[in-house]
C-alpha positions as CSV (number, residue, x, y, z in Angstrom):
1,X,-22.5,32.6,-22.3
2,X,-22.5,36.3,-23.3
3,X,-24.0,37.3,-20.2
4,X,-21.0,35.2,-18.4
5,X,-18.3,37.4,-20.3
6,X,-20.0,40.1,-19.9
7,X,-19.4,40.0,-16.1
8,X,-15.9,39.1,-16.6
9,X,-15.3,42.4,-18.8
10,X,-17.3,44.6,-16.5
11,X,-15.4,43.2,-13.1
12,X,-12.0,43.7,-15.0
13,X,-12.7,47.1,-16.1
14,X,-14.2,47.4,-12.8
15,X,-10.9,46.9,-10.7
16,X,-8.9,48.6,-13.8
17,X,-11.0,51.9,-13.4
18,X,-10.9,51.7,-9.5
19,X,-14.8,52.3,-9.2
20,X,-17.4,51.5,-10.2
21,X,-19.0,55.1,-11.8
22,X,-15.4,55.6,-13.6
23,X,-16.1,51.7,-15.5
24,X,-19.5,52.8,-16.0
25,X,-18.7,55.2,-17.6
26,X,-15.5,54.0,-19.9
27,X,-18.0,51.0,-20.8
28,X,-20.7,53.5,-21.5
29,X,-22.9,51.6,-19.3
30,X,-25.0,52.4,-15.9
31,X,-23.5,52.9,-12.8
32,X,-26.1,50.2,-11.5
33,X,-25.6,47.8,-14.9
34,X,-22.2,47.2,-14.1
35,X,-23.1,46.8,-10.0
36,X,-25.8,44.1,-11.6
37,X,-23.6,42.6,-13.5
38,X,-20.7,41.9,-10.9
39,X,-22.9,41.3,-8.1
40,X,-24.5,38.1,-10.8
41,X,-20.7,37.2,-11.3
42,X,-20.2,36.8,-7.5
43,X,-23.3,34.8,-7.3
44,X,-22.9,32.4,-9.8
45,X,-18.9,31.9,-8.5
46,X,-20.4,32.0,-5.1
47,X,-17.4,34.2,-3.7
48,X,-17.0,38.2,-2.9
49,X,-14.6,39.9,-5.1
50,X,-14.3,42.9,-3.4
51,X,-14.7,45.0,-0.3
52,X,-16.4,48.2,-0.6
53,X,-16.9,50.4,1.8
54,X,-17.9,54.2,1.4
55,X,-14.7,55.3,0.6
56,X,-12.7,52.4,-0.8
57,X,-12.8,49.2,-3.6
58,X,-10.5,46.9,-2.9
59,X,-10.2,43.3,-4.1
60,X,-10.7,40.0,-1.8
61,X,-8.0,37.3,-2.0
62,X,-10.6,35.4,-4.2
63,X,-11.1,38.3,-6.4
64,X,-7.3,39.3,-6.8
65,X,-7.0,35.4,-8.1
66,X,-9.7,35.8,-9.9
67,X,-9.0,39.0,-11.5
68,X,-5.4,37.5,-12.9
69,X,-7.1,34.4,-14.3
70,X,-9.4,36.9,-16.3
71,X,-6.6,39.5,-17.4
72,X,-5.2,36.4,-18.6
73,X,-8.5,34.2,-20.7
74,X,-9.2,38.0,-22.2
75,X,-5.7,38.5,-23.6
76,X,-5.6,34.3,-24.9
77,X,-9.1,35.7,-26.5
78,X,-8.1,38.7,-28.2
79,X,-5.2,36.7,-30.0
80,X,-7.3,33.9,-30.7
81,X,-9.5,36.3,-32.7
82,X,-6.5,37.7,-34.5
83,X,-5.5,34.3,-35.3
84,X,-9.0,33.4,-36.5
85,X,-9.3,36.0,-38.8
86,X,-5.9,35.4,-40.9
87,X,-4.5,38.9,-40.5
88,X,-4.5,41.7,-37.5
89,X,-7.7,43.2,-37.6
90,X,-7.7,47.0,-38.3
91,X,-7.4,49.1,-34.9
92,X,-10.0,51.0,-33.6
93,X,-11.1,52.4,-30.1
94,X,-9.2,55.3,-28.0
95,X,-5.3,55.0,-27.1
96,X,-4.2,57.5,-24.6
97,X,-0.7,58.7,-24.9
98,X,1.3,60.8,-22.8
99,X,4.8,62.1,-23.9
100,X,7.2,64.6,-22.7
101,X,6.6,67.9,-24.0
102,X,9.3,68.6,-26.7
103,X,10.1,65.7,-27.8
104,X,6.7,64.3,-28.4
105,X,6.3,67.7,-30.4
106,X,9.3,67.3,-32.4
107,X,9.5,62.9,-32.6
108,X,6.7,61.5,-31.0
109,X,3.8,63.3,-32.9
110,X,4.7,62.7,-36.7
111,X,4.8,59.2,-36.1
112,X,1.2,59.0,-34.5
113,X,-0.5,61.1,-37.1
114,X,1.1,59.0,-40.1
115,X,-0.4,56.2,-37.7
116,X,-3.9,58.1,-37.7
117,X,-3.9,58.3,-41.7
118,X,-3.6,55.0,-41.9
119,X,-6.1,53.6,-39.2
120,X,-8.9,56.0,-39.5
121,X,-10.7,53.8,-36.9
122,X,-8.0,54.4,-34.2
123,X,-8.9,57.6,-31.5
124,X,-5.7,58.8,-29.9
125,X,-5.4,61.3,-27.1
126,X,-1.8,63.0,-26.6
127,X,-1.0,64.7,-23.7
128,X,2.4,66.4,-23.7
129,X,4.0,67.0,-19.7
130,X,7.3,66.8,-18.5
131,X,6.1,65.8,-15.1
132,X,5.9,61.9,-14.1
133,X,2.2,60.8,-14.8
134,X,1.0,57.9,-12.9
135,X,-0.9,55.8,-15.6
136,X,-3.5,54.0,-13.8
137,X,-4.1,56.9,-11.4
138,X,-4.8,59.4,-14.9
139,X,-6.1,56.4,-17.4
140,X,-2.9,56.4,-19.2
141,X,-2.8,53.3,-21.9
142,X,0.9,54.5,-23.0
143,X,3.9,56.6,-21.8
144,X,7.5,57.6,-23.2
145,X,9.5,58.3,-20.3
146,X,13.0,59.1,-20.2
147,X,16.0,58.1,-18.0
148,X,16.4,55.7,-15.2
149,X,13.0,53.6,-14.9
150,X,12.1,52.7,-11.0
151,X,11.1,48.7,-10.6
152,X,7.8,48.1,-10.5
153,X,5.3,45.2,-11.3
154,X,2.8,47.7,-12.3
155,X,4.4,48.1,-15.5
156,X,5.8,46.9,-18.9
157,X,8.4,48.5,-20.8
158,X,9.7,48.7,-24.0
159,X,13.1,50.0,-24.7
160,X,13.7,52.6,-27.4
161,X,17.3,53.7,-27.4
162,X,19.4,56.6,-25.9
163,X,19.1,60.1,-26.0
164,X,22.6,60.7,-26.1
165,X,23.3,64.4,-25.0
166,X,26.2,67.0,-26.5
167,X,27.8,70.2,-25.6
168,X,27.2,72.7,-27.9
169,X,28.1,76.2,-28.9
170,X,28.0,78.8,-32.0
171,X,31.1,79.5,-33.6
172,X,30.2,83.2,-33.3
173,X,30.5,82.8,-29.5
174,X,33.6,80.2,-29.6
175,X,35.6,83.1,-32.3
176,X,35.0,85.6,-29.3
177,X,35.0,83.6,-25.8
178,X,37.4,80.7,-27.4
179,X,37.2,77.0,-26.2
180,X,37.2,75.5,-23.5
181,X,39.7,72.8,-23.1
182,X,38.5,70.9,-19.5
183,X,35.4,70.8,-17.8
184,X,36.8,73.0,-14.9
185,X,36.9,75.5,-17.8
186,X,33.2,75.5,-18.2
187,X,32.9,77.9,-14.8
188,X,35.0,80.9,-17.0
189,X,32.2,80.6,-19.8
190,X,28.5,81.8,-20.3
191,X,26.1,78.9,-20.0
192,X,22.6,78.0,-20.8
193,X,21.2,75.7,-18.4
194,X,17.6,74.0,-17.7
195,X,15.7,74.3,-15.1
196,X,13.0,72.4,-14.0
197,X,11.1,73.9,-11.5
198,X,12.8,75.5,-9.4
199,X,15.3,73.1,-9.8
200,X,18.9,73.4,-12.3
201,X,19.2,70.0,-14.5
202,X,22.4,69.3,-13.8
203,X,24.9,67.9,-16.8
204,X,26.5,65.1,-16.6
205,X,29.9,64.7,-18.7
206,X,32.9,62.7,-18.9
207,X,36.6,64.1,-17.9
208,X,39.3,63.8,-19.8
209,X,40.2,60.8,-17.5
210,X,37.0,59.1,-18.5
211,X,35.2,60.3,-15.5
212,X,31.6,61.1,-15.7
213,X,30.9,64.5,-13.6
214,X,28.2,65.9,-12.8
215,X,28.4,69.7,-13.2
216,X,25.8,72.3,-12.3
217,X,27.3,75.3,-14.0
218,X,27.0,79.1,-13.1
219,X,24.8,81.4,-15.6
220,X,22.8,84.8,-16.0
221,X,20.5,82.8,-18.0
222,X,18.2,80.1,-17.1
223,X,15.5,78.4,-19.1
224,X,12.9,75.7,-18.6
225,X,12.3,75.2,-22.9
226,X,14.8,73.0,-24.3
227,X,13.8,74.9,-28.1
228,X,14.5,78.1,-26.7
229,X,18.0,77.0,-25.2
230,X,18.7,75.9,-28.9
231,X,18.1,79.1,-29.9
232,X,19.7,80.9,-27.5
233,X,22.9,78.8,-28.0
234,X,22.4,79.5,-31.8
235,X,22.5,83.3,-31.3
236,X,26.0,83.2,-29.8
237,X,24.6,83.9,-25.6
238,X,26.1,80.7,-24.6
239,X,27.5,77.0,-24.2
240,X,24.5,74.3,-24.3
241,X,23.9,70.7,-23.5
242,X,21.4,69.4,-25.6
243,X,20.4,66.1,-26.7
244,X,21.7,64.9,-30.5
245,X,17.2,64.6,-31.9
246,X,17.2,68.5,-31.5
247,X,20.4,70.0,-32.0
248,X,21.4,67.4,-35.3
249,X,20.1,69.7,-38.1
250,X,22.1,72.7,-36.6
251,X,25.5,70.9,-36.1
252,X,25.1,69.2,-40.0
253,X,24.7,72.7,-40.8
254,X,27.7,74.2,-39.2
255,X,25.2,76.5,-36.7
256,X,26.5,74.8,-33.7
257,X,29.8,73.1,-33.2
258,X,30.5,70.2,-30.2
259,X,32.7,71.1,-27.8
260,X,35.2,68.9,-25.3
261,X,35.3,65.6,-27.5
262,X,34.4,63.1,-25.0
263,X,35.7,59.4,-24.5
264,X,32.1,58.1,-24.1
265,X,28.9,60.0,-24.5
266,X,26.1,60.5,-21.5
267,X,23.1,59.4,-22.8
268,X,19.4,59.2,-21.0
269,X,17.3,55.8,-21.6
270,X,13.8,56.2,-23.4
271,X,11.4,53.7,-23.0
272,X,7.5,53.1,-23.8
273,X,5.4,51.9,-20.7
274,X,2.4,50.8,-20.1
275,X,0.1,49.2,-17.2
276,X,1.1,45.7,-16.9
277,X,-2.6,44.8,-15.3
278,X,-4.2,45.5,-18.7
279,X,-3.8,42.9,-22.0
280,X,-2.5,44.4,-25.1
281,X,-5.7,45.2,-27.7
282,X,-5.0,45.4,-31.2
283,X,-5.1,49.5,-30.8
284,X,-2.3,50.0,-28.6
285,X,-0.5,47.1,-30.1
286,X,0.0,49.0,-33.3
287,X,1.1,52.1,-31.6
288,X,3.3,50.8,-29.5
289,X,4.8,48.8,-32.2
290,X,5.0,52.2,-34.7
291,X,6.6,54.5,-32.0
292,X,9.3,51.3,-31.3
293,X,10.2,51.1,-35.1
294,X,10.6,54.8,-35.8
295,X,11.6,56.4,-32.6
296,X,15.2,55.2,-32.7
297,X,15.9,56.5,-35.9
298,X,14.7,59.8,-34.9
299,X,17.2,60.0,-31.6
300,X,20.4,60.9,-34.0
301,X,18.8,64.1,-35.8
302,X,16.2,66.5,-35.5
């Protein structure tokens, strides 16, 4: 019987991983133990489970079936263990985590290391990028990603709230440039935008007809570091739009002031992803279910 699950965890990491050597070596195993052990599996259901060629794994029909039936037995064991033993069991094992830069810095992080205190079995790996990491692809077990998500069965998501955006500036640059009343206004003033590449972020605000715009203002100034717009914004060199988790400590404090009161406020969607392919273990469980309980109280203020 051990033998028999054994194969069924070594030809679901197998088609996880992609390869064989990459599940060999997550299961800290042999390339050829994990070839032995799959090849018995295919023997004993008397079906192929993959094609392999030189260059490529693939499934078969059989093993794609297969593999869905097994995703689905090792998830119905994993809570029938929890169940069994009266409480969660304590998380332990690797979670890797990726996150864009800033605000997994400022939000993300503090959550995960009061996470690590309390779970000194659980490993976590953070990786902080702005660019879009393909989680499979890079053996991602989480991601925070912000704004529209694009459909796919790959993955699961978790909705964590808005990230609801503002436009800013100091009052030493308002008492010497003054206000600006419209949007079209915005083109007479100095502005701090973010770039992304090579690419300006455009902002996106509403008119005073309700209208949501989408404005790529003119500058001198151009930045790719969220922070160091903030500080620019908060030395008087310009108008910002910033998002409320960064900029809510400054404008409590009188250091930035809103601008252009709008009738509804442009936010970007966060969510938590994750492969849908892969049953939830205990470790990413708890993280996921940490970051989903704190994160939305940390999108207001900084």
């Amino acid at each position: 019987m051990n033998d028999r699950l054994g194969g069924i965890a070594a030809f679901v990491q197998v088609v996880e991983a992609g390869s064989f050597a990459l599940a060999a070596e997550q299961l800290h195993l042999t390339r050829s133990a994990i070839s032995k052990s799959v090849a018995r599996l295919e023997q004993r259901l008397g079906v192929r489970l993959f094609q392999r060629t030189t260059r490529s794994l693939r499934l078969t029909d059989d093993g794609q079936a297969y593999y869905e039936r097994c995703v689905r037995a090792l998830a119905e064991l994993e809570q029938a263990e929890d169940e069994l033993d009266g409480k969660q069991r304590e998380p332990a094992g690797r979670v890797r985590i990726s996150m864009p830069v800033l605000f997994g810095q400022r939000c993300v992080t503090p959550v995960l290391l009061e996470l690590a205190q309390r779970y000194p079995q659980l490993e976590m790996e953070l990786g902080y990028s702005d660019r879009l990491t393909d989680l499979v692809a890079d053996d991602i077990d989480l991601a925070i990603r912000s704004g529209p998500l694009a459909d796919s069965g790959e993955l699961v998501a978790r909705r964590l709230g808005i990230s609801y955006m503002r436009l800013c500036a100091s009052p030493a640059y308002l008492e010497h440039h003054g206000h600006p009343d419209t949007l079209s206004a915005l083109a007479e003033h100095q502005t701090l935008p973010y770039r992304y590449g090579q690419r300006p972020h455009a902002w996106r605000l509403y008119d005073e007809h309700g209208r949501l715009q989408t404005l790529t203002p003119p500058s001198r100034l151009r930045f790719d570091d969220l922070a160091a717009i903030a500080t620019a914004a908060e030395a008087g060199m310009g108008i910002a739009w910033l998002p409320d988790w960064l900029i809510g400590k400054a404008l409590q404090q009188g250091r930035l002031q809103t601008l252009l009161p709008q009738p509804h406020t442009f936010g970007f969607e966060l969510h938590l992803v994750w492969p849908a392919s892969r049953y939830l273990p205990t470790r990413l469980r708890v993280v996921i279910d940490a970051l989903a309980a704190a994160l939305p109280g940390r999108l207001a203020a900084e």
